[in-house]
TORKOL-4160 file (C-alpha; in steps of 0.2 Angstrom, whole numbers, padded with zeros to 4 digits, m for minus):
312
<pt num="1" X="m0041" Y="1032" Z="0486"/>
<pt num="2" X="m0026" Y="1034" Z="0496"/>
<pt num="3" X="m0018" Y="1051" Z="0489"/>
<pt num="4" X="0003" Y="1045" Z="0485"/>
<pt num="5" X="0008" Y="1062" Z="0496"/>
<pt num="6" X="0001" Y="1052" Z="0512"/>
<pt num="7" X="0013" Y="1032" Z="0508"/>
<pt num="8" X="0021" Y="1031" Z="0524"/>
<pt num="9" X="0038" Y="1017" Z="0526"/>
<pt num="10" X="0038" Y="1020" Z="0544"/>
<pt num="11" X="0035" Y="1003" Z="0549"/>
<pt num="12" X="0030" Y="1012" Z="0567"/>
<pt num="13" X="0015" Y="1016" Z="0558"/>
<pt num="14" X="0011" Y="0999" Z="0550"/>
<pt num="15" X="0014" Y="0992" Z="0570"/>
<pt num="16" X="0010" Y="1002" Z="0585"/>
<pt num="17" X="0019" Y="0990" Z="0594"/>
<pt num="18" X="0039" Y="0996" Z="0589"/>
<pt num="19" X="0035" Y="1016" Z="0594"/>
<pt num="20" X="0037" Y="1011" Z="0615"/>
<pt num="21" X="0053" Y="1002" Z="0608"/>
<pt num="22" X="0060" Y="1016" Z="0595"/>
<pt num="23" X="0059" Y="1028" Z="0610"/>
<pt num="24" X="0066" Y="1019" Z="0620"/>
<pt num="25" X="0082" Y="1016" Z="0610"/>
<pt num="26" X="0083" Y="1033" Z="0606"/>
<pt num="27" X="0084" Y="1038" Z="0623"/>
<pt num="28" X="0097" Y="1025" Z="0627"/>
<pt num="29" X="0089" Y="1017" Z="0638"/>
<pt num="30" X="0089" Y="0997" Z="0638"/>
<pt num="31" X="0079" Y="0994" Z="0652"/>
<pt num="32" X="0064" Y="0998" Z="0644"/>
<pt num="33" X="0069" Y="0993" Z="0626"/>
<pt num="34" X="0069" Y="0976" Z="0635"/>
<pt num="35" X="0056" Y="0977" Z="0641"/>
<pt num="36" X="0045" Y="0979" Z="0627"/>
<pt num="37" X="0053" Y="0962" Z="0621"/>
<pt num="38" X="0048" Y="0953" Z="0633"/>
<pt num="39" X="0036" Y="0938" Z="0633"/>
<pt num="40" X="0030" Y="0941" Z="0612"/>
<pt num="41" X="0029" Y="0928" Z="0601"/>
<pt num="42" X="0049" Y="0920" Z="0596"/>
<pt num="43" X="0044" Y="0928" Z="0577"/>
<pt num="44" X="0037" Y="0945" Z="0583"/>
<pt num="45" X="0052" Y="0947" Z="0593"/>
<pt num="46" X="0065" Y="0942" Z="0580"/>
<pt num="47" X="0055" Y="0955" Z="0568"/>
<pt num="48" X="0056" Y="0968" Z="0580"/>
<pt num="49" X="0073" Y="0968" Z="0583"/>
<pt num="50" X="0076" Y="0968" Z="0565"/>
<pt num="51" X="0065" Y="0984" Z="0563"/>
<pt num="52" X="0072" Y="0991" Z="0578"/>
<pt num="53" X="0093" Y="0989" Z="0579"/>
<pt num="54" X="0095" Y="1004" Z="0571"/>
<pt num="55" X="0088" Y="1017" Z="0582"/>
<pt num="56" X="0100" Y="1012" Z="0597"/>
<pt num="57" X="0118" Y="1015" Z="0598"/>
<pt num="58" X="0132" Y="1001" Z="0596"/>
<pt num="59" X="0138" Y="1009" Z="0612"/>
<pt num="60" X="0118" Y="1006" Z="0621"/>
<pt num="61" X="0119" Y="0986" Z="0616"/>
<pt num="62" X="0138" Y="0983" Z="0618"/>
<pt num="63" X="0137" Y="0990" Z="0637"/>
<pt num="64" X="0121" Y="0980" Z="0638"/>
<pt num="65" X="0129" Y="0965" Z="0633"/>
<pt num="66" X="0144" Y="0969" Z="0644"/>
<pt num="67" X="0133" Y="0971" Z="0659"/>
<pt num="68" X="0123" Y="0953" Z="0656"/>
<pt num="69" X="0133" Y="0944" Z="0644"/>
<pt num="70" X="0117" Y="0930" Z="0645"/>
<pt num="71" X="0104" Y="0944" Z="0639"/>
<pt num="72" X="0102" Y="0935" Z="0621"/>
<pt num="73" X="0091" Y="0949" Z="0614"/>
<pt num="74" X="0104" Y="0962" Z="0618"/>
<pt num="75" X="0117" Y="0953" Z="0608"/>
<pt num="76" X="0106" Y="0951" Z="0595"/>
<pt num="77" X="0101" Y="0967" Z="0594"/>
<pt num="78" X="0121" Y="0971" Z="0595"/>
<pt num="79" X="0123" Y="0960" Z="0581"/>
<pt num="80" X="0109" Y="0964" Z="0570"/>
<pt num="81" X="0115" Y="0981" Z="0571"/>
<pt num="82" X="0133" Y="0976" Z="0564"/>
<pt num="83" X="0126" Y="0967" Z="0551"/>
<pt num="84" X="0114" Y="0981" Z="0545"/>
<pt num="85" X="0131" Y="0991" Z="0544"/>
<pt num="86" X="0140" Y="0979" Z="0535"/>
<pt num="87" X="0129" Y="0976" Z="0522"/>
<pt num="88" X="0128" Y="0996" Z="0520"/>
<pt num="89" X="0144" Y="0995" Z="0518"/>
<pt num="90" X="0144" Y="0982" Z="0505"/>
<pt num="91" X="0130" Y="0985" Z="0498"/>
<pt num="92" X="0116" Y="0973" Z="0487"/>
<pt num="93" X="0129" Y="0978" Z="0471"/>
<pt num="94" X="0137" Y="0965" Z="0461"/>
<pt num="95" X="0153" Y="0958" Z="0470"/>
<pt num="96" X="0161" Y="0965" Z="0455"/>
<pt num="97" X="0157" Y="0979" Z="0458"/>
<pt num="98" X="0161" Y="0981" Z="0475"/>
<pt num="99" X="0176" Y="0989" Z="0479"/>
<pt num="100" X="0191" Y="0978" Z="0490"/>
<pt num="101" X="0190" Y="0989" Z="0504"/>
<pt num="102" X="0171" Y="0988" Z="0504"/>
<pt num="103" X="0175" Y="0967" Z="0505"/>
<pt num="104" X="0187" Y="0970" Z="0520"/>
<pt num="105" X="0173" Y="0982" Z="0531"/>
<pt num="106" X="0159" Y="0970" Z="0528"/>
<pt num="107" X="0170" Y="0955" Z="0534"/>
<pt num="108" X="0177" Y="0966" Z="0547"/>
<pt num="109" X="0160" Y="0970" Z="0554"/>
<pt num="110" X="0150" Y="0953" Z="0551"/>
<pt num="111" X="0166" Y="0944" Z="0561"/>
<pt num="112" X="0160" Y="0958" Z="0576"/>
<pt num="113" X="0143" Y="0949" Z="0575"/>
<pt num="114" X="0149" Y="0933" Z="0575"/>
<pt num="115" X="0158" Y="0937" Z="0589"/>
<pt num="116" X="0146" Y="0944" Z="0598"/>
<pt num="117" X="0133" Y="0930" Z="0593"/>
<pt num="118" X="0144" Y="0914" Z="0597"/>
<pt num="119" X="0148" Y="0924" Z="0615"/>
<pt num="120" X="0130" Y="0923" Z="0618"/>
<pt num="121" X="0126" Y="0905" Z="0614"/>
<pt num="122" X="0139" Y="0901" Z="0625"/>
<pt num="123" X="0129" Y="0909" Z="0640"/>
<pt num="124" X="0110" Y="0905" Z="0630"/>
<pt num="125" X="0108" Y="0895" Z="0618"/>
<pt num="126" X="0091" Y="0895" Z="0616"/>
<pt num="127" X="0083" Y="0914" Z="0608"/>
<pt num="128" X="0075" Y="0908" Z="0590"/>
<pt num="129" X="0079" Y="0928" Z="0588"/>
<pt num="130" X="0098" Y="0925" Z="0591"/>
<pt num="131" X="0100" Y="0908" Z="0581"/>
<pt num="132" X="0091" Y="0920" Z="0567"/>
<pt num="133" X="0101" Y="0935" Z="0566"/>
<pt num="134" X="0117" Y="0922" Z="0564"/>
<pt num="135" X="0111" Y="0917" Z="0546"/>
<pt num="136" X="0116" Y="0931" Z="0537"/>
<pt num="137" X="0132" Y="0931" Z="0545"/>
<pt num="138" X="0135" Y="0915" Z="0540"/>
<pt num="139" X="0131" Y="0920" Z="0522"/>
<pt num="140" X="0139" Y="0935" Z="0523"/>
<pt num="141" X="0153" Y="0926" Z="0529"/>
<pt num="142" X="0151" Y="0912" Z="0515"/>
<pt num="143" X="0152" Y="0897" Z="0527"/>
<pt num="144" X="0141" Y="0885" Z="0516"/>
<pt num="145" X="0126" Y="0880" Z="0514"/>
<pt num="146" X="0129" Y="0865" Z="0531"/>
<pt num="147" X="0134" Y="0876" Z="0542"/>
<pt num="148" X="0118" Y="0889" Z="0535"/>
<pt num="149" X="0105" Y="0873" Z="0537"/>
<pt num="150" X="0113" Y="0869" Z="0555"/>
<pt num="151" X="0109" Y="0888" Z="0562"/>
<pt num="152" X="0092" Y="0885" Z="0554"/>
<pt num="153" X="0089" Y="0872" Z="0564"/>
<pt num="154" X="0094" Y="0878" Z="0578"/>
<pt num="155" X="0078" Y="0888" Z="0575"/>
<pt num="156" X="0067" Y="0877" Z="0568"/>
<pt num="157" X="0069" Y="0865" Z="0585"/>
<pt num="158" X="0063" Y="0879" Z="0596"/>
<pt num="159" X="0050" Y="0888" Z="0585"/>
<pt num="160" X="0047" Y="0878" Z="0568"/>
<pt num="161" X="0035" Y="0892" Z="0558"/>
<pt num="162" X="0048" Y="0907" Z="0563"/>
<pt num="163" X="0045" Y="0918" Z="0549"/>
<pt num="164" X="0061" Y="0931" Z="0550"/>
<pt num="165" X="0073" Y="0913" Z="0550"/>
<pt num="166" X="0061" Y="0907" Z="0535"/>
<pt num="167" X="0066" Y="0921" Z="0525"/>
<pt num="168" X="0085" Y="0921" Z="0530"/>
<pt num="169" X="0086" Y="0903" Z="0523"/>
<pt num="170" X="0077" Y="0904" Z="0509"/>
<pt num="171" X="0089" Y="0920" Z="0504"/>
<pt num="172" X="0104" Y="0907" Z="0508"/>
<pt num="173" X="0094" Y="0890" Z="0494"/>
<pt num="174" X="0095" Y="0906" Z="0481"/>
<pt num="175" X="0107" Y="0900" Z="0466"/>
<pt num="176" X="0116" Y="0918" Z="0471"/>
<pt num="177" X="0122" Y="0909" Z="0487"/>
<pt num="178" X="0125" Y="0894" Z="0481"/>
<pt num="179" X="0109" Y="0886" Z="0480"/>
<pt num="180" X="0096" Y="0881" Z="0467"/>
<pt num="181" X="0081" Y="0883" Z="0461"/>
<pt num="182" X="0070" Y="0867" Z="0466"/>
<pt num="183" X="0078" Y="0869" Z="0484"/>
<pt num="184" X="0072" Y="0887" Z="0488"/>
<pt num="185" X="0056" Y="0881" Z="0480"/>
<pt num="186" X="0055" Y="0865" Z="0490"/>
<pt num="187" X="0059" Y="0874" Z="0508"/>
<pt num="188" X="0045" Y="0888" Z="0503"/>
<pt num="189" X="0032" Y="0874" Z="0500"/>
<pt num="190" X="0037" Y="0865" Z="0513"/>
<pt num="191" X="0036" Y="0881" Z="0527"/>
<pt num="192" X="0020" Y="0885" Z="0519"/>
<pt num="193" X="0011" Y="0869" Z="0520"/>
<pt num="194" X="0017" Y="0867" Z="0538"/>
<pt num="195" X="0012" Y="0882" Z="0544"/>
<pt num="196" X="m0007" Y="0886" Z="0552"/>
<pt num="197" X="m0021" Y="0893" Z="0539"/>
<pt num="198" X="m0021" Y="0912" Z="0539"/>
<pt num="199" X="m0001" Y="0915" Z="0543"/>
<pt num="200" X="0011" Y="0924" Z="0535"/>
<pt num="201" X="0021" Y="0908" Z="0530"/>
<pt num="202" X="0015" Y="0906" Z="0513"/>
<pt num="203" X="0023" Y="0924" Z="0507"/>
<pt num="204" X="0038" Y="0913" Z="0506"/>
<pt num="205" X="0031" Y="0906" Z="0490"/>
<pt num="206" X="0029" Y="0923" Z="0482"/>
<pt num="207" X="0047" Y="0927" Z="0488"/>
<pt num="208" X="0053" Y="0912" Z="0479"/>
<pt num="209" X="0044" Y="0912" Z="0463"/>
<pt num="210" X="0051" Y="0933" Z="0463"/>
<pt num="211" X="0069" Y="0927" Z="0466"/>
<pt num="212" X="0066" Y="0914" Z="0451"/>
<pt num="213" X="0059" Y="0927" Z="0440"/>
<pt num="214" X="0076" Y="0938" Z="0445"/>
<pt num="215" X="0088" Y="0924" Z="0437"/>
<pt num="216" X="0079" Y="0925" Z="0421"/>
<pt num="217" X="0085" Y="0937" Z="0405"/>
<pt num="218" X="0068" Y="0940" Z="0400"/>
<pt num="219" X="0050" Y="0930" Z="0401"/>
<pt num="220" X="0047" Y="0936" Z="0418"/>
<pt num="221" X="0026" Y="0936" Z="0414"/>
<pt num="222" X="0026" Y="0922" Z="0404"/>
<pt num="223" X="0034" Y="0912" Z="0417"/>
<pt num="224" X="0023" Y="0918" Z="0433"/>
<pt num="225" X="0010" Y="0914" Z="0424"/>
<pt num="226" X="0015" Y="0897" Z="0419"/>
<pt num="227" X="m0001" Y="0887" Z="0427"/>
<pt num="228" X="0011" Y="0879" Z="0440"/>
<pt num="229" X="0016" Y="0894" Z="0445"/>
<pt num="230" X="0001" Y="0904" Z="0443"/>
<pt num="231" X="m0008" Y="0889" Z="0456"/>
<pt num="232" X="0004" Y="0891" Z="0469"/>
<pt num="233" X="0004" Y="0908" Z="0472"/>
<pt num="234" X="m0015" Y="0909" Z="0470"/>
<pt num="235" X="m0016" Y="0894" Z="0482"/>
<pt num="236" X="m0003" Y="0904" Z="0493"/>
<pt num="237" X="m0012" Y="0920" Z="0495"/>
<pt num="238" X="m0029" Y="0911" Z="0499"/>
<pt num="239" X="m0021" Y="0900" Z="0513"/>
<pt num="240" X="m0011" Y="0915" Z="0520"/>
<pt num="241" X="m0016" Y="0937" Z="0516"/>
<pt num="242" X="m0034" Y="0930" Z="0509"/>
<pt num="243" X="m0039" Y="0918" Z="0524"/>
<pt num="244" X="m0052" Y="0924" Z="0536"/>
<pt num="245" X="m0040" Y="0918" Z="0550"/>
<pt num="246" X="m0027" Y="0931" Z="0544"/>
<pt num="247" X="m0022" Y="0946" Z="0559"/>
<pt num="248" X="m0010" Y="0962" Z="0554"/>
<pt num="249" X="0002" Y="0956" Z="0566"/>
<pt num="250" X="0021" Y="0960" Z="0565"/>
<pt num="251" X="0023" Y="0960" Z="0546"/>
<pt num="252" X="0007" Y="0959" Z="0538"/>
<pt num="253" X="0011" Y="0974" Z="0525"/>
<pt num="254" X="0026" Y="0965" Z="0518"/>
<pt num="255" X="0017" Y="0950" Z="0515"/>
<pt num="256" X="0003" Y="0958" Z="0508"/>
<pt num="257" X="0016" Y="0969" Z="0497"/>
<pt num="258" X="0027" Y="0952" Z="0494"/>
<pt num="259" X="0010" Y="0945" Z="0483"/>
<pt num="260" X="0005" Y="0962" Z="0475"/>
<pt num="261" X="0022" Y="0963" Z="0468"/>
<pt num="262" X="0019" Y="0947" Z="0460"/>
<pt num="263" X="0002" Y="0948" Z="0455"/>
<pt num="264" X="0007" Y="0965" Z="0448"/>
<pt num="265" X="0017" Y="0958" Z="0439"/>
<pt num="266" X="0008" Y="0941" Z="0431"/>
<pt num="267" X="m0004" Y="0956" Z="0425"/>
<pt num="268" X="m0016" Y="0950" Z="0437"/>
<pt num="269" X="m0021" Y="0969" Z="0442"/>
<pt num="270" X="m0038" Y="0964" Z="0453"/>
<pt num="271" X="m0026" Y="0956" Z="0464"/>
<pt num="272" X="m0013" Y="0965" Z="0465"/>
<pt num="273" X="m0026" Y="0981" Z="0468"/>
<pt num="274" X="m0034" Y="0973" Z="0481"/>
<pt num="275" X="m0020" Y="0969" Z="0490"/>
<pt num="276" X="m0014" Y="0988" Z="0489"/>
<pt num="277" X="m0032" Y="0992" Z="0496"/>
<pt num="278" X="m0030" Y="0983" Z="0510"/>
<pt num="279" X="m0013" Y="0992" Z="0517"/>
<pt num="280" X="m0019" Y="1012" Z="0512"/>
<pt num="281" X="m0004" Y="1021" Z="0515"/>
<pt num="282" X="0007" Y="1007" Z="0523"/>
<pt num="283" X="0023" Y="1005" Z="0512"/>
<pt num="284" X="0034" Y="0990" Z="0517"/>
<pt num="285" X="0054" Y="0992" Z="0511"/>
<pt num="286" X="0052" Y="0974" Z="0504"/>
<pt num="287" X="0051" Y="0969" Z="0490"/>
<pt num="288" X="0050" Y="0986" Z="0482"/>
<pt num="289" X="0067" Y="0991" Z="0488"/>
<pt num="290" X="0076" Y="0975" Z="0477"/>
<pt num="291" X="0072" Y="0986" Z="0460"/>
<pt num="292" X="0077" Y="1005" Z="0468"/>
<pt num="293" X="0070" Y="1016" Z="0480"/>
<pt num="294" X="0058" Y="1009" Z="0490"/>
<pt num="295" X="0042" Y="1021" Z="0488"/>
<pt num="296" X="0045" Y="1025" Z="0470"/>
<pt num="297" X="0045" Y="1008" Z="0466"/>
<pt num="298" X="0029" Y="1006" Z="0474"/>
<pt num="299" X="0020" Y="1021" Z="0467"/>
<pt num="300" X="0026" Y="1013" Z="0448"/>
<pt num="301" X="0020" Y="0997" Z="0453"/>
<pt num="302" X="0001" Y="1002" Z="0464"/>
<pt num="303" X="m0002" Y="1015" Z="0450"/>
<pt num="304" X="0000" Y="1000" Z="0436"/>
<pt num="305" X="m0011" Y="0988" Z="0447"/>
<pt num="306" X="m0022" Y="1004" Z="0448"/>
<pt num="307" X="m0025" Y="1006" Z="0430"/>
<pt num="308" X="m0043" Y="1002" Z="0421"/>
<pt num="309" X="m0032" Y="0995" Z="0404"/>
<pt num="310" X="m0020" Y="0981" Z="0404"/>
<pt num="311" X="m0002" Y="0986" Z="0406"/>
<pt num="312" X="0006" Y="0971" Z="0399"/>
């Protein structure tokens, strides 16, 4: 059993893949950064650059962006990099309790990306990973739920199972941003069923069902494990982490940490502790950081799945 002293977040860990890239950024030099983009899969690339923005310097991607203004990944690597900061600045708080100023630096800094992003669809508009990173500054930015949909598609017509876009709009059907419930559910069935046996797709019903569970005042285990419910995930994780066509590609942990989180907590701890088997030490940020600290989170919860008596 996996000792909790050796649980590693370092997604470099989790994908051998983002070290060339890290080291690369941290030595300022864009070149090579760009070069480990090159020719990967739409998603893998959008995930990188996600994973990635915040080893570089604003100065490394704006001078990259200055020096080709048609490069599309380094503008959204400039971008994704602002909206990373704005939303540390903001931070996932109530908007109650967010302070004014706060407001004014995250509109501040999420205008920068938009700048940035609608200066590189000028020159290209045709990067899924570009089209992706301007959803959350839409949201951020409050500019509806059309406007949302539009950037979306935008992905959907060049790549239509692109994972990192997937979980941007779903975020953006959730009744927190002006959504509802049966819409968030609808698009999560919907990319699921779309997507190839074996990908990482159907997560996005787990994401749902956790973001449904979060609007409730209390009943949480009563209703994951409402047999609708219960169905769908189960159906989700056989046709996604549980295939045989399943690869740990780009994002594997988080969708095998996305079900145990649920399963966890439907009680369903032979699930759940499967699913920790299967990534050892490998932490992903998501979901666990949504209730706290990332890693402490995930102890509570693996140690719970763990346990030989029921916890509920």
């Amino acid at each position: 059993m996996t000792a909790p002293s050796d649980f590693t977040i370092d997604p470099a860990v989790a994908y051998p893949e983002l070290v060339p890239l890290r080291t690369a950024l941290r030595d300022g030099d864009w070149p090579a950064a760009r070069r480990q983009l090159t020719d990967l899969p739409a998603g893998t690339r959008t995930s990188l650059v996600q994973m990635s923005s915040g080893y570089g310097s604003r100065d490394l991607f704006e001078s990259a962006v200055r020096a080709d203004p048609g490069d599309t990944v380094a503008a959204a690597m400039l971008a994704n990099r602002l909206v990373n900061d704005a939303w540390a600045v903001r931070t996932h708080k109530m908007a109650r309790e967010v302070s004014r100023e706060q407001f004014v630096r995250f509109h501040e800094l999420l205008g920068e990306a938009e700048r940035v992003t609608s200066d590189a669809v000028a020159h290209d508009d045709s990067d899924p990973t570009l089209w992706t990173v301007r959803l959350p500054i839409a949201r951020g930015l409050e500019m509806g739920q059309a406007e949302v949909r539009r950037r979306y598609g935008q992905v959907a017509l060049r790549d239509p199972h692109h994972l990192p876009a997937q979980h941007e709009m779903l975020q953006q059907l959730c009744p927190k941003w002006g959504g509802t419930l049966d819409r968030m559910h609808d698009f999560a069935l919907q990319c699921a069923n779309a997507a190839p046996e074996g990908a990482q797709n159907p997560v996005l019903i787990a994401s749902a069902h956790f973001e449904h569970a979060a609007t409730l005042s209390g009943g949480v285990h009563k209703y994951l494990n409402g047999r609708e419910v219960a169905d769908e995930l189960r159906q989700a994780a056989q046709r996604s982490v549980f295939h045989p066509s399943f690869r740990r590609t780009v994002g594997w942990v988080q969708a095998h940490h996305f079900f145990a989180f649920v399963f966890g907590l439907m009680g369903d701890r032979a699930t759940a502790r499967r699913l920790f088997e299967t990534t050892g030490n490998l932490v992903s940020e998501t979901p666990w950081y949504y209730l706290g600290d990332p890693l402490t989170v995930y102890r509570e919860h693996r140690e719970r799945a763990m346990r030989k008596r029921r916890w509920w």
